[in-house]
C-alpha positions, 0 to 999 in steps of 0.5 A: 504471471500475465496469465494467471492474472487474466484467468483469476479475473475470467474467472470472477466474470463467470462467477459473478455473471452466474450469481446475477442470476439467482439473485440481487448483487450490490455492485458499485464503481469508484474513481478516486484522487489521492496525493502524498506530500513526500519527506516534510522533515529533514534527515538525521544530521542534515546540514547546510550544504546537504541535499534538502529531502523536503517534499521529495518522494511525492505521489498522487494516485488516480484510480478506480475499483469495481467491486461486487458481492456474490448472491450465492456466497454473500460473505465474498466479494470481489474488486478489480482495480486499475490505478497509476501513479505520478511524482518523484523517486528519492535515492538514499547512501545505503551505509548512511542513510543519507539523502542525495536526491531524488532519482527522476520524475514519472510525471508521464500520464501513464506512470506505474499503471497497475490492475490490482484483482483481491476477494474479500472474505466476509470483512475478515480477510482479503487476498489480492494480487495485481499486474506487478507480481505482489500478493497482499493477504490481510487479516481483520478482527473488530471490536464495537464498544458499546454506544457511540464508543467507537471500535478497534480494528486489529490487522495482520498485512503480508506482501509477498513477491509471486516471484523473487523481485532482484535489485541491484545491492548498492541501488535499490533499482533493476540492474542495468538491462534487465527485462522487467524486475525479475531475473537471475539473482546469482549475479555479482551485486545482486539481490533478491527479495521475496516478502515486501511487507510484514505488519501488525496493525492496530485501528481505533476508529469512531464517528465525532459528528454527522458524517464525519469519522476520526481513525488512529492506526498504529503500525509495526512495520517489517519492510523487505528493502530493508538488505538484500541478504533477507535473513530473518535478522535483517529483515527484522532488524533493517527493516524495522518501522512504527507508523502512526497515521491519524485520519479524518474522514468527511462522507460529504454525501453518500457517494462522494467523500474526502479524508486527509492523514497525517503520519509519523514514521520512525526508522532505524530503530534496530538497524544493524547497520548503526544507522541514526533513527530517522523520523518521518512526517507526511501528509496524505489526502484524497477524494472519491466518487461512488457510483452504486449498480445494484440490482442492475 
């Protein structure tokens, strides 16, 4: 896998390099700050004595993109990303559903680093894969309304393991001593997983004032956490999620800009497990610097 990834981005140096040459490439590097305020509600049938899931499962991303076009191809584009992530891992009864915790902190400085290489082709769809193994393949159809009406975004989004990720079934973690997150899944007590992510996403977006932008997005979410004998019913059925997210987006200047989200997260809505429906609010932030290379 380490070797497939550092050839993917050889070979993006040599194309973008041998493109430079023919013509002008826009080019721009980015640093950006994001922070995840974890659970803000509690879990169904929470009651004094229970564990408080408030605020656990928080995040904040530090990362930074470098993205490119192709002069010959000026409908492809590329990005190399390289970010990491600090906060809180949240542990749930898997029968229950219940909260009993969060399971550690990773607030060294080097937390989950990832490098993340995609293609962009023409704002229609991308193809991406980062260090972990995850291949991500989205799909995007706009409509403009008329005047300053706005437009809607339709999206497909596919997650898949470039190698069956196995988890331990009662965990959801790595089972003791394994070496990284692959491994024999024929063990007692293991599971594997292939497609993390199956969604249908709907965006309606449109700019209220001087630089600043309002975006609804609706999601159907199909998660592959969601059982570890990943058939289809329980995959379409454990797995199950309606996400809506409402953003506001402020491009202070053009190169620095700043957004915050709130999102609403319903679960359980097909389990076969019986569990109670679950409804999730957190609060997202985030800031950015652009610096633009083209024609450099």
């Amino acid at each position: 896998m380490k070797n497939i990834f550092l050839s993917l981005l050889a070979i993006f140096a040599v194309v973008g390099t041998a493109s430079a040459q023919d013509a002008t490439v826009n080019r721009s590097l980015s640093f950006y700050f994001d922070a995840f305020s974890g659970e803000l509600t509690e879990a169904p049938g929470f009651e004094d004595g229970d564990l408080s899931r408030m605020l656990s499962g928080n995040e904040f991303e530090f990362g930074m993109t470098y993205s490119q076009n192709f002069a010959t191809a000026t409908w492809l584009s590329m990005w190399v990303k390289a970010l990491f992530v600090v906060g809180q891992r949240t542990t749930y009864d898997n029968a229950t559903g219940n909260f009993l915790g969060n399971g550690g902190g990773n607030m060294n400085m080097l937390a989950n680093p990832r490098v993340q290489l995609g293609l962009n082709f023409g704002g229609y769809a991308i193809l991406a894969m980062d260090t972990r193994g995850l291949i991500a393949q989205e799909n995007f159809y706009t409509i403009a309304l008329p005047g300053n009406g706005g437009s809607f975004t339709f999206m497909t989004i596919l997650e898949f393991w470039a190698v069956p990720q196995v988890l331990d079934v009662d965990t959801y973690e790595l089972p003791d001593g394994e070496d990284g997150m692959y491994g024999d899944s024929l063990g007692t007590g293991r599971g594997t997983t292939i497609v993390d992510l199956f969604a249908l996403r709907v965006d309606y977006s449109i700019a209220f004032a001087q630089n600043w932008r309002y975006t609804t997005k609706l999601a159907f979410r199909f998660s592959g956490g969601g059982g570890f004998d990943h058939s289809a019913t329980t995959f379409f059925q454990d797995g199950f999620q309606i996400r809506w997210e409402n953003q506001i987006a402020w491009n202070v200047t053009p190169s620095f800009s700043m957004w915050t989200q709130l999102r609403y997260r319903i679960d359980n809505l097909a389990s076969n497990a019986s569990l109670p429906i679950d409804h999730r609010i957190y609060l997202q932030a985030g800031l950015g610097y652009s610096f633009d290379f083209s024609g450099n």
